[in-house]
DOTI-436345 format. One line per field, with one value per residue (C-alpha): residue number from 1; residue in three letters; x, y, z. Coordinates in pm, whole numbers, always signed. Each point is the difference from the previous one (the first is absolute). Layout:
DOTI-436345
k NUM/...
r ala/...
px X/...
py Y/...
pz Z/...
//
This chain:
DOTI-436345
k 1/2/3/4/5/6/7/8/9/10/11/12/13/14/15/16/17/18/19/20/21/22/23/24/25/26/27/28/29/30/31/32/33/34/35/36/37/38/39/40/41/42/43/44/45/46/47/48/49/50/51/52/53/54/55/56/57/58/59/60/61/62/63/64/65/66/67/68/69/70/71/72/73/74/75/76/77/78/79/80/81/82/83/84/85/86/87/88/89/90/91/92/93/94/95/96/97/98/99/100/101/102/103/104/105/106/107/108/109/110/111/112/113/114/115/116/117/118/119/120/121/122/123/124/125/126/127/128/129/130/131/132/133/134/135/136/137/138/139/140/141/142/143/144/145/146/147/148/149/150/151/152/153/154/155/156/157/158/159/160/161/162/163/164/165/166/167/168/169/170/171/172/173/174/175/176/177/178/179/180/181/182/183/184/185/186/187/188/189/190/191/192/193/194/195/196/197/198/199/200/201/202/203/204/205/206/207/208/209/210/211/212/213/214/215/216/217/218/219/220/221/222/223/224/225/226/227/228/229/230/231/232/233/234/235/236/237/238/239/240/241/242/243/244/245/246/247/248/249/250/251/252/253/254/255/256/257/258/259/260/261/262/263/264/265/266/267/268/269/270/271/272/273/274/275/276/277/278/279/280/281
r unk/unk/unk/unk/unk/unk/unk/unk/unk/unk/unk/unk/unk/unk/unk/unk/unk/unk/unk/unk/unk/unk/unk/unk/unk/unk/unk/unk/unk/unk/unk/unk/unk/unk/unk/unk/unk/unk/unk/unk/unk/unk/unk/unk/unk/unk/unk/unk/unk/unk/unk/unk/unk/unk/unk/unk/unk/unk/unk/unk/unk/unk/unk/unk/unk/unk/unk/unk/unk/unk/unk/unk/unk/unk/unk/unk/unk/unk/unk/unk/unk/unk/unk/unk/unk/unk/unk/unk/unk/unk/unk/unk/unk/unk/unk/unk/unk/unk/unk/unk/unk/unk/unk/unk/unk/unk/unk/unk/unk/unk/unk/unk/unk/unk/unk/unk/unk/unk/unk/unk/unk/unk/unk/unk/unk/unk/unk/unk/unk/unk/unk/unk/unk/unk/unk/unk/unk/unk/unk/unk/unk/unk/unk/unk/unk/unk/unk/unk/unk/unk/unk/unk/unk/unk/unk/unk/unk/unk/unk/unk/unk/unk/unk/unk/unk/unk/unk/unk/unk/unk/unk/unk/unk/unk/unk/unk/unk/unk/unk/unk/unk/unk/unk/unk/unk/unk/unk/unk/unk/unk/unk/unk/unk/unk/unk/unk/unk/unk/unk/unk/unk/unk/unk/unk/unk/unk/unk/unk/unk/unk/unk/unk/unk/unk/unk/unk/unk/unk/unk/unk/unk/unk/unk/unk/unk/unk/unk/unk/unk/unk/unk/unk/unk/unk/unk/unk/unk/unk/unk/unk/unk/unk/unk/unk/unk/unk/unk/unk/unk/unk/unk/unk/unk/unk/unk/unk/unk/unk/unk/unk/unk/unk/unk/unk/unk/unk/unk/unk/unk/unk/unk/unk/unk/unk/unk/unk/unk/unk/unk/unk/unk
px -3120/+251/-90/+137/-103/-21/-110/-313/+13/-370/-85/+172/+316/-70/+32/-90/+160/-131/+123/-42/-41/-94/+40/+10/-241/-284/-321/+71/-173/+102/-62/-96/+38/-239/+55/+308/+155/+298/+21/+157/-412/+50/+333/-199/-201/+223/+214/-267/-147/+274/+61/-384/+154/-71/+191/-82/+88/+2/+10/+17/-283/+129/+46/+57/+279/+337/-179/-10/-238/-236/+229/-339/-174/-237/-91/-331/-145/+31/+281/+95/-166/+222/+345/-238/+15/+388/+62/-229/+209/+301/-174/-210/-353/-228/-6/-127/-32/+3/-79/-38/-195/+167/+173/-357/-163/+323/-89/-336/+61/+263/-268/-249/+303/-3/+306/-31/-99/-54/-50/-78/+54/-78/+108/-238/-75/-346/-131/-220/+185/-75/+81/+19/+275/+170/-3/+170/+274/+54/+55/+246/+197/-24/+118/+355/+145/+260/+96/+84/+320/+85/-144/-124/-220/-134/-119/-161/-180/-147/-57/-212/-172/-82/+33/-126/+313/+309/+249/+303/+289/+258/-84/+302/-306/-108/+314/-179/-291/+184/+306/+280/+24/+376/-242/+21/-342/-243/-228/-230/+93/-282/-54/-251/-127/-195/-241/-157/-148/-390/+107/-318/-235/-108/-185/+284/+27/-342/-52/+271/-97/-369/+134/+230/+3/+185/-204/-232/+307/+293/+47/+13/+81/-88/+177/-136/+116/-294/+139/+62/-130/+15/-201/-380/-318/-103/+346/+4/-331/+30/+321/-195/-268/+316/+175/-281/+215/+212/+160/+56/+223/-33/+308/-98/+182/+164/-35/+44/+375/-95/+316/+189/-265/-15/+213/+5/-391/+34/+250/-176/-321/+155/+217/-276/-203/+225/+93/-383/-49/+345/+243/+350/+136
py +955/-309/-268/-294/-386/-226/-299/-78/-303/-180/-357/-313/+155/+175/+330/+266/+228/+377/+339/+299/+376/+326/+127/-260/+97/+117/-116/-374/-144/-320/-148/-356/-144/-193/-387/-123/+362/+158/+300/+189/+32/+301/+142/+337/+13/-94/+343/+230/-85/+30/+354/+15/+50/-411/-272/-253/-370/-192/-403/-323/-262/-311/-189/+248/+212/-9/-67/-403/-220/-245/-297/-233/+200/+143/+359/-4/+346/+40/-47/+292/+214/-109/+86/+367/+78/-63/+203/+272/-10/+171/+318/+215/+98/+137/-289/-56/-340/+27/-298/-178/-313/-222/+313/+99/-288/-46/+355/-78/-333/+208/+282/-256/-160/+269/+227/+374/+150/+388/-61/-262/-8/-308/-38/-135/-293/-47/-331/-88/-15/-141/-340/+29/+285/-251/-283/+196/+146/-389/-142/+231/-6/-378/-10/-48/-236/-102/+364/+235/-99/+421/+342/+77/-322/+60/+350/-197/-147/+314/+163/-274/+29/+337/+144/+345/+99/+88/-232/+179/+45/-41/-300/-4/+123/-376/-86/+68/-212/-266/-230/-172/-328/-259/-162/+287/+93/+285/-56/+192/+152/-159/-336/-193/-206/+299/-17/-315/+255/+105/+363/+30/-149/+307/-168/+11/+356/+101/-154/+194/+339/-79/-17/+276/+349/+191/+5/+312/+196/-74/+262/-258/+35/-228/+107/-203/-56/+40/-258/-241/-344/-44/+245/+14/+276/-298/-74/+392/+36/-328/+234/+280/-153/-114/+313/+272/+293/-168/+230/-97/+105/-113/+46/-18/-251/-190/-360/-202/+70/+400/+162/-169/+135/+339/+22/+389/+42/-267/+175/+328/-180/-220/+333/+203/-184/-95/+401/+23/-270/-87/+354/-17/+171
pz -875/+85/+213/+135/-28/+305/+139/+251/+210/-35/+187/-67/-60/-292/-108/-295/-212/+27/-98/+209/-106/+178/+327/+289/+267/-269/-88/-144/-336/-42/-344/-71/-428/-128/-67/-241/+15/+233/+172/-289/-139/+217/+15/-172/+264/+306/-130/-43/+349/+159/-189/+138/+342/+92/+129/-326/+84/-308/+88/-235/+162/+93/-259/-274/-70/+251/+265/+133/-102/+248/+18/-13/-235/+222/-97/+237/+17/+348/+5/-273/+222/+312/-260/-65/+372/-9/-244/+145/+322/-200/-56/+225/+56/-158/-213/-395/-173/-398/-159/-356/-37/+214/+207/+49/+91/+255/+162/+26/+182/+236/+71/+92/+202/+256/-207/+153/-420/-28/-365/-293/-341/-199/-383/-184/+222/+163/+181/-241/-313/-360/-13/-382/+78/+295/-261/-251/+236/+131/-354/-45/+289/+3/-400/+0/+271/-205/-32/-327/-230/-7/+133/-321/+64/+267/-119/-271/+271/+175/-313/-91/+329/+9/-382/+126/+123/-211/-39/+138/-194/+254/+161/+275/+261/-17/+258/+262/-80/-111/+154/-204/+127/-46/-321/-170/+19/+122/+255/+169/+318/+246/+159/-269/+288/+114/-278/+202/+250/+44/-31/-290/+274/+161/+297/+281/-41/-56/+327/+184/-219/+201/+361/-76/+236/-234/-342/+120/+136/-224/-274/-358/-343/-244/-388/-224/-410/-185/-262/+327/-53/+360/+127/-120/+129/+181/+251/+56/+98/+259/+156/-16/+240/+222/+5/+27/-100/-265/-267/-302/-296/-310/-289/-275/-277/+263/+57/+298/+28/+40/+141/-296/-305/+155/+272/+27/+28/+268/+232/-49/+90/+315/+129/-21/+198/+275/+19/+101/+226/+148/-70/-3/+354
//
């Protein structure tokens, strides 16, 4: 099912890059990445909900992506969450957040915001996390400043990083993860400075998850990767006492990037869920 891309004005002047499937006027998911990727982690997924019967909206965050960047540098929660409720004004209720790692975290901070949710789904992301597993992610993200001399470098890189997954053969995908800057070199496409944020620091929105109205009424998903080393017993069990009637999924010989290791058990697992709780008109 085609789509179309646009842009969403957001404070400041700014705006982001989405693209659009499905039938205007239908039940909306929205779907948030997770930190140093692009929309295109779930181009899979934006089709088959919108084949589903929902209006997907698939956004780059600020900062990463097409989508501007915080001319200061300032990629404050709370202010993701403010750019979430923009982008949830181009669709229509009811209304679905679907978000990995920092996509979740950003729905949760715009549910606790006051945002009008029928349904959450959060990717592997709880508020508790494993700061082994936030460590890891930050040394790699923060790696390469200078950039990578090639593609075929830079999927050195990430194979390094995470040697479960196949190296690809055709490495073109990387494009859209990467930008080709006048230097001749191949940068990652998100702002570095927001890697000097307290996103790991779960206190600010532990706080707002506790004053919340919405956590015993708000039908949530939580799919975890059982290989995740973000995700532990420990951080799903703290959301579990948060959200009393949490669901959770659990796909097996995925990691914390779970849509990408197996991204067909993950839309199967997401759509299904959403056809219970929030069905397509």
């Amino acid at each position: 099912m085609t789509g179309e891309t646009i842009r969403i004005p957001i404070a400041g002047g700014l705006s982001l890059t989405a693209d659009v499937a499905g039938p205007r006027g239908a039940p909306t998911v929205i779907l948030g990445h997770g930190g140093g990727q692009t929309r295109h982690s779930w181009d899979k997924a934006e089709q088959q909900l919108a084949k589903a019967g929902y209006f997907a909206i698939n956004y780059d965050l600020r900062g990463h992506g097409d989508s501007d960047w915080s001319p200061d540098g300032d990629y404050d929660l709370l202010k993701r969450a403010e750019d979430l409720a923009c982008v949830a004004a181009v669709g229509s209720k009811p209304l679905a957040l679907v978000g990995a790692s920092l996509g979740g975290i950003t729905a949760l901070a715009a549910a606790c915001r006051g945002m009008d949710v029928a349904a959450l789904v959060l990717v592997d992301i709880v508020p508790k996390m494993s700061m082994k597993g936030v460590a890891k992610i930050r040394d790699f993200m923060t790696a390469n400043p200078h950039g990578f001399a090639s593609l075929e470098e830079a999927a050195d890189a990430i194979s390094a990083y995470y040697p479960d997954r196949p190296r690809p053969k055709d490495i073109s995908g990387l494009n859209k993860n990467l930008r080709l800057d006048p230097d001749g070199r191949y940068y990652w496409h998100w702002d570095l400075r927001m890697m000097t944020d307290q996103r790991a620091d779960p206190t600010q929105l532990l706080t707002m998850l506790d004053a919340a109205d919405w956590t015993d009424r708000v039908p949530t998903l939580l799919v975890r990767g059982m290989k995740s080393d973000i995700v532990d017993d420990d951080g799903v069990a703290d959301l579990r006492r948060r959200i009393p009637k949490l669901e959770v999924t659990d796909i097996r010989g995925a990691g914390h990037m779970v849509a990408g290791d197996k991204n067909d058990e993950f839309n199967g697992a997401v759509i299904e869920f959403l056809n219970r709780v929030m069905p397509p008109a």
